[in-house]
C-alpha positions in Angstrom: -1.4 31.6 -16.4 0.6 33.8 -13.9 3.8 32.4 -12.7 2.9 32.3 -9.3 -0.8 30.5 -9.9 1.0 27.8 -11.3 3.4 27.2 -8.5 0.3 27.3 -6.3 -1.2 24.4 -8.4 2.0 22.6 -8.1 2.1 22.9 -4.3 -1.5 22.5 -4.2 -0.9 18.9 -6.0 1.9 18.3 -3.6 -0.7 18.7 -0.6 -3.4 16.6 -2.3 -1.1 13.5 -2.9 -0.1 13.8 0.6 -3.6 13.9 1.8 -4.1 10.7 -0.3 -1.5 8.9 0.9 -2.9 9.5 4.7 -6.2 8.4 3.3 -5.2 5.2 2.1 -2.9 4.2 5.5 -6.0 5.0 7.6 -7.6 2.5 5.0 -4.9 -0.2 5.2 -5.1 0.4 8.9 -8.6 -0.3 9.4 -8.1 -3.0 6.9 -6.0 -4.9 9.3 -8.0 -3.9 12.3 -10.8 -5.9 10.8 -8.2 -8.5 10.4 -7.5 -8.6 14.1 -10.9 -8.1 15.8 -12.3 -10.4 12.7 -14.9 -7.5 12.4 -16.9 -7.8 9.7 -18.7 -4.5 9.8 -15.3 -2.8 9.7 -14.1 -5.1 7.1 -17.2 -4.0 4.8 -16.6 -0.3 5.9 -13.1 -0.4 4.3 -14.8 -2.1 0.6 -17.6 0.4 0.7 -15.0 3.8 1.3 -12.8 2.7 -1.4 -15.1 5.0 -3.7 -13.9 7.8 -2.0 -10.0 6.9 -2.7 -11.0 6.2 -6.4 -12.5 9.8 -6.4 -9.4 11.5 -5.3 -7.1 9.3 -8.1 -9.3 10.7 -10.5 -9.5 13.9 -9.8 -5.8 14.1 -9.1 -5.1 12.6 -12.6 -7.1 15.0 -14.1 -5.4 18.0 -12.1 -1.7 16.1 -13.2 -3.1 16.0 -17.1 -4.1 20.0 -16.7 -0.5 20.8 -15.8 1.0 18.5 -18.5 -1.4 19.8 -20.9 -1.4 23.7 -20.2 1.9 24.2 -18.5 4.1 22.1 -20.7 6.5 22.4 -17.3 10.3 20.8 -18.0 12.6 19.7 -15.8 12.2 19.1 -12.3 8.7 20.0 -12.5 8.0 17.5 -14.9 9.4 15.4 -13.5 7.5 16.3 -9.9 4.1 15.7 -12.0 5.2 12.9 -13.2 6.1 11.3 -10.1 3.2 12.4 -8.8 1.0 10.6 -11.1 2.2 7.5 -10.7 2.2 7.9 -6.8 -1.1 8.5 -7.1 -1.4 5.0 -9.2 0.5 3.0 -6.5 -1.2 4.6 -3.4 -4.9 3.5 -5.5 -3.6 0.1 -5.6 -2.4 -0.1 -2.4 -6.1 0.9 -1.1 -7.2 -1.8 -3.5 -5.5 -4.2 -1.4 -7.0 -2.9 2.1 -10.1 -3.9 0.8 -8.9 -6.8 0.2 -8.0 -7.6 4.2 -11.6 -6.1 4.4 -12.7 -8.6 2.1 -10.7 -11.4 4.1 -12.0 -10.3 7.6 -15.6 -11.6 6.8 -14.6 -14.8 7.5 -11.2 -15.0 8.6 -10.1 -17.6 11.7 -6.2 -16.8 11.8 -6.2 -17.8 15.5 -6.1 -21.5 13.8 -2.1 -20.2 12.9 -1.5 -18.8 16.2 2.6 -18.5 15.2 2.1 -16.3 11.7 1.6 -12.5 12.9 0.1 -10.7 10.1 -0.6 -7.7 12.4 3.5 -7.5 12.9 3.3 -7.5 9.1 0.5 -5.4 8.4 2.7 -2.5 10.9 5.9 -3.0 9.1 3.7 -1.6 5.0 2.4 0.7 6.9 5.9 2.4 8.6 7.3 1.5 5.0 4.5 3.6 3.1 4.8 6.4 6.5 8.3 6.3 5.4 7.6 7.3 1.3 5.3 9.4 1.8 7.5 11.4 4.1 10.7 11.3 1.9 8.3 12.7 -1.1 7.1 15.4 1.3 10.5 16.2 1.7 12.3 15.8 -1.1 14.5 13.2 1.3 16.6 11.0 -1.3 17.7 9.0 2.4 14.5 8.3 3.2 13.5 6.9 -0.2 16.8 4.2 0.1 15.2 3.4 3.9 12.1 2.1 2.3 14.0 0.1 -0.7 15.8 -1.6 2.8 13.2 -2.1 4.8 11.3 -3.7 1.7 13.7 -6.9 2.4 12.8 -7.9 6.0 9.4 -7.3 5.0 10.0 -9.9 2.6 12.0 -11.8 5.1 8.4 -12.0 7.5 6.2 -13.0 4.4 8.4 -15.7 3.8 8.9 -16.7 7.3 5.0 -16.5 7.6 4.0 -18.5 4.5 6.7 -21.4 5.4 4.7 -21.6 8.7 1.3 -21.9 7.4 2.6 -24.9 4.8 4.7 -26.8 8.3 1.6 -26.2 10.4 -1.1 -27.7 7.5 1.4 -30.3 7.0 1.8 -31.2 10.8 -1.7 -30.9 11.2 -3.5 -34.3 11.0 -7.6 -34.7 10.5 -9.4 -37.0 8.2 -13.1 -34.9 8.9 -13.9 -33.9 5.4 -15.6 -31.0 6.4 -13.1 -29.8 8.8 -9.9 -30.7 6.2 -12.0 -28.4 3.7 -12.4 -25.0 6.7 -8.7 -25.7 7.1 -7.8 -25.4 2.9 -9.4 -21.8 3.3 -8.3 -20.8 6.0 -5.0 -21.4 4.7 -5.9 -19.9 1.3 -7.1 -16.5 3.1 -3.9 -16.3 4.8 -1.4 -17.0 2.3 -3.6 -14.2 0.0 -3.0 -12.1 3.2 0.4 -12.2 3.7 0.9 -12.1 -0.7 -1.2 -9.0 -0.2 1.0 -7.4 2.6 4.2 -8.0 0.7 2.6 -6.3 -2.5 1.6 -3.1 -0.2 5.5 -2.7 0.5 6.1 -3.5 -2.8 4.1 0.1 -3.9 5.4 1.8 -0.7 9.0 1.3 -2.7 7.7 2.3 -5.6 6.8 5.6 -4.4 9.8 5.6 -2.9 11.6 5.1 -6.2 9.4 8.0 -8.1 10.2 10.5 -5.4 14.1 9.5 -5.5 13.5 9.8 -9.7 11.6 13.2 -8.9 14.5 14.6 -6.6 17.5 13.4 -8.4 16.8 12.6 -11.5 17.8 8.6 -10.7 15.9 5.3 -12.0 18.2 3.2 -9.3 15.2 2.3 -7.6 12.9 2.1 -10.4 12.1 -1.7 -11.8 
């Protein structure tokens, strides 16, 4: 293959894993819209277009297999597909978890915890995976250590917000069996929500991690 079609694939893998990674935000954005407006049809929109992300993982695998296969690349350009494959993994998972608010949004009541603010979550994943995708656009090492920082007052808020929803069940006093029962899942679909959130930065510092590893050649964000 011609030196400069295979820099074209490269760049042309580059382009696609950023296209994916927009395509699963809008996801995880419409995820927690259905959250907020407790929209089910939107909820069920975000389950039923997950096909689509699982498409683009596969055939972006494929295309990362092809250059590993027929290119034997070395270097920094192995290391660049490399990366790129397992961006690809964590930005599928993270979509996995969108459906999952989707999932959460058919019957979710948050306005029973009025004080845990899952959208205020839900914005700070989505500035955190805004921010890894960008530093892997750019080949930004900065930007990859921004991410691995914000990643603890993310987990600061999911903390904050899951020692709020035990203090409020525990203030809250009802001996209705029925209603003590709506309570218990209300509290389970939250605490999933906010476990959920936290795991979304968790990937967003992962890609983070592989980009800094692609750039550098450094595993100190890698664990």
């Amino acid at each position: 293959m011609p030196r400069d079609d295979y820099q074209r694939q490269l760049e042309s893998l580059r382009e696609d894993v950023l296209y994916m990674g927009e395509v699963v935000a809008e996801r995880l954005r419409m995820g927690l819209d259905a959250l907020e407006q407790q929209d089910e049809a939107l909820g069920r929109e975000v389950i039923d277009r997950d096909d689509e992300v699982n498409q683009l993982y596969l055939d972006l695998e494929q295309d990362c297999i092809d250059l590993l296969a027929l290119q034997q690349p070395v270097a920094g350009d192995l290391r660049f597909i490399a990366s790129s494959f397992k961006i690809i993994t964590d930005l599928e998972r993270i979509a996995d978890l969108a459906t999952n608010l989707g999932g959460y949004a058919e019957e979710a009541r948050y306005e029973v915890f009025p004080d845990v603010d899952v959208q205020r979550i839900g914005d700070e994943t989505l500035e955190m995976l805004a921010m890894a995708m960008a530093a892997y656009e750019d080949e930004e090492p900065e930007g990859c250590f921004g991410v691995a920082e914000r990643d603890d007052e993310l987990d600061a808020l999911c903390e904050n917000a899951s020692e709020i929803i035990v203090r409020d069940l525990i203030e809250k006093e009802t001996e209705d069996r029925e209603e003590v029962e709506d309570l218990m899942a209300d509290v389970s679909r939250l605490l999933l929500t906010v476990r959920d959130l936290e795991r979304v930065g968790d990937h967003a510092v992962n890609v983070a991690a592989r980009t800094l590893y692609m750039v550098e050649n450094s595993d100190e964000l890698i664990y």
